[in-house]
N, C-alpha and C positions, 0 to 999 in steps of 0.2 A: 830426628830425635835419638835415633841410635848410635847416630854419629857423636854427637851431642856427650850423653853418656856412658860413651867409649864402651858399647856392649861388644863385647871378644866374639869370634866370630860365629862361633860353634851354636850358641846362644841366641846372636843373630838369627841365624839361619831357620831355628826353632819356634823363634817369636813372629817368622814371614810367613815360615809354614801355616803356624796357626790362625795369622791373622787372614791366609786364602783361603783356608779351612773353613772360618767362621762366615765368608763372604759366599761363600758359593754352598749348592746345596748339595746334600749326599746323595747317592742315587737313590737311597732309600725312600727319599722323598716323595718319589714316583709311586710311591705305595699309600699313599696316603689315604684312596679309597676305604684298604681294606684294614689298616693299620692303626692305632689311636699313634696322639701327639706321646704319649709317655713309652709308648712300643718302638718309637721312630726315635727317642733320643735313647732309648736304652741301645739302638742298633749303632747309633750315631756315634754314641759311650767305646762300643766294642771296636768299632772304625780304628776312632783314634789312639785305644789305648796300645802300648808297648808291653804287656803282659796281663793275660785275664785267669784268674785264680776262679774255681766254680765248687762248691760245695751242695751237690741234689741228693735228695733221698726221695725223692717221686720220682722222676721220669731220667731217662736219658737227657744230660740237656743238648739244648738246640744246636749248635755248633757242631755235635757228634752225632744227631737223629741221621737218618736215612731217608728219603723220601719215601718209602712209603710206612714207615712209620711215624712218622709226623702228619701223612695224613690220617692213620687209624685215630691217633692221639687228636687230633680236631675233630674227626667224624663222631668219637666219644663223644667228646663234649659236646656238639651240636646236638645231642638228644637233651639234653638239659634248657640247651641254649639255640633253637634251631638256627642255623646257618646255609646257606645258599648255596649247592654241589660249587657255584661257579666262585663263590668268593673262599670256598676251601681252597681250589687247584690255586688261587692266587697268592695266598697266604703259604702255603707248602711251598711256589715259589719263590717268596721272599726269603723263607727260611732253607733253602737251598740256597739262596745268594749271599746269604752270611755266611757260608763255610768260606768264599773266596777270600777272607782275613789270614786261612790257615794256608794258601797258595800264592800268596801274592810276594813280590819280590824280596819284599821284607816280610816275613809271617808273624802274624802274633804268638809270641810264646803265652800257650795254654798249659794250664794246669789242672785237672779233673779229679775230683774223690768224689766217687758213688757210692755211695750205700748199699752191699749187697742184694737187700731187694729190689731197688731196681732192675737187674738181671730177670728179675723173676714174676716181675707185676707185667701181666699181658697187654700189650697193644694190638689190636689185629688179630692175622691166625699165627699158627705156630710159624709157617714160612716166615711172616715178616719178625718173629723174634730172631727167628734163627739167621736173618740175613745180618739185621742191627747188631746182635753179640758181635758176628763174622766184621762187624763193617769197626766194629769197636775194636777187634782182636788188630786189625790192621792199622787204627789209626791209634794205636799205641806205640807202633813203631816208626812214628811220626818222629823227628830230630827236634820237631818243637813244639811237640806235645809228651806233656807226661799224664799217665793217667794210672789211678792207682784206686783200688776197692777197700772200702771198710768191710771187713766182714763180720758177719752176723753172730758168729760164736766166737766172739773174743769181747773183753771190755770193752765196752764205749767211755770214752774219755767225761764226754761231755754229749745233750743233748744242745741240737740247732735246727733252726729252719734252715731250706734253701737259701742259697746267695751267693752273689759273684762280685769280687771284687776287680775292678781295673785299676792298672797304672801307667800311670804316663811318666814313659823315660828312668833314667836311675834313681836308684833311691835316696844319692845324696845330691841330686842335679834336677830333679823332676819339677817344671813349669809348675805343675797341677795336683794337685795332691789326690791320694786316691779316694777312690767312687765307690761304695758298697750300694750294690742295687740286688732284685729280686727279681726274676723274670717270673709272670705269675701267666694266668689263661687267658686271661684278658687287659688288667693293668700291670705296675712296676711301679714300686719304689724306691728312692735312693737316698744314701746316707754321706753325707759329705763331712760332717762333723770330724775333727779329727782324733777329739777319744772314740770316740763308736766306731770309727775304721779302725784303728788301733786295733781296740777290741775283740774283732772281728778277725783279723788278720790271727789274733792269738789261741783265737778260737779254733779258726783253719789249720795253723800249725801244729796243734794240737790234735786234729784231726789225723790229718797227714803222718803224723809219728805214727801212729794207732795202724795204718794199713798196711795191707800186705803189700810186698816189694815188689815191683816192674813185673818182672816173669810169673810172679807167683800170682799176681791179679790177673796177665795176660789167660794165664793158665786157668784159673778160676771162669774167667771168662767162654773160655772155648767147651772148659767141661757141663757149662749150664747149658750153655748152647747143644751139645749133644745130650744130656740127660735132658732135661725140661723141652726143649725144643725142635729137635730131631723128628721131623715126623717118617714115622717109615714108609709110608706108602707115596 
């Protein structure tokens, strides 16, 4: 059929990719115990996309957590929602297995704006803030990551919830049109619409103008980490 339609080859290549893609499972799948279906396509989303844009004002998102702040952030919420020691350590490692997007031969270019308080809402003890800032301060000088802070005393553009946009490939060549999903505690939503991405994407840029520049968030970042989380003893 490709032949057929004389698809060039670039294109080709893209359309084989995706159709082994579709045929085989992720590894993620392997998770399934601990994982709902909407958790395992939001990971599946991240897999495939060729740039994930994230906008949080709760938590560190996933992608940047540390392992042992991912696990204070589920042991939280298991007092609400009890959860089982053994299927916490399973789920911390899942979500250590999605950073391998940002290692692998091709990395996903990420894009991060937190909301200054996030710096500053506790996970755990002071140790674990202080490692997650340190673990953030480094993985800003990532070549294919950008991360950049809204901060607290300046205008805010616009309010928004959390959310993360993926895309697949360029923007004037892209198979798939982009994904606005939410990664929440326990489910995910996603927005596939193409005004509501739109939307979204304007909202984000919007944001982005608003934040402080590479060094100066890096720097923001190291300073919370010694004020707020420094324990002396």
């Amino acid at each position: 059929m490709l032949d057929h339609y004389k698809v060039a080859r670039a294109l080709r290549e893209r359309l084989l990719s995706l159709a082994q893609a579709a045929y085989g499972k992720g590894w993620w799948e392997a998770y399934s115990d601990v994982a709902s279906a909407e958790y395992r396509e939001f990971i599946g989303l991240e897999a495939e996309a060729s740039s994930v844009e994230v906008w949080h004002v709760e938590v560190v998102t996933g992608l940047l957590q540390t392992e042992r702040y991912a696990r204070s952030l589920m042991a939280e919420y298991s007092r609400v929602e009890p959860i089982a020691p053994a299927i916490i350590e399973r789920r911390v490692e899942l979500r250590m297995r999605r950073k391998e997007v940002l290692e692998q031969e091709a990395p996903v270019s990420l894009l991060v704006v937190l909301d200054e308080s996030v710096l500053k809402r506790q996970f755990g003890d002071e140790s674990v803030m202080y490692e997650q800032m340190y673990s953030l301060a480094a993985d800003s000088v990532r070549p294919n990551v950008t991360l950049r802070i809204l901060p607290l005393r300046a205008p805010h553009p616009v309010s928004a919830e959390s959310f993360v946009i993926f895309s697949f490939g360029p923007r004037n060549d892209a198979i798939l049109h982009d994904v606005v999903a939410a990664e929440g505690l326990k489910d995910s939503f996603y927005v596939e619409d193409q005004q509501e991405t739109y939307l979204h994407r304007l909202v984000f840029n919007t944001l982005f103008e608003a934040t402080l520049d590479a060094d100066a968030s890096r720097d923001l970042i190291v300073r919370t980490a010694e004020s707020y989380w420094r324990n002396p003893s």
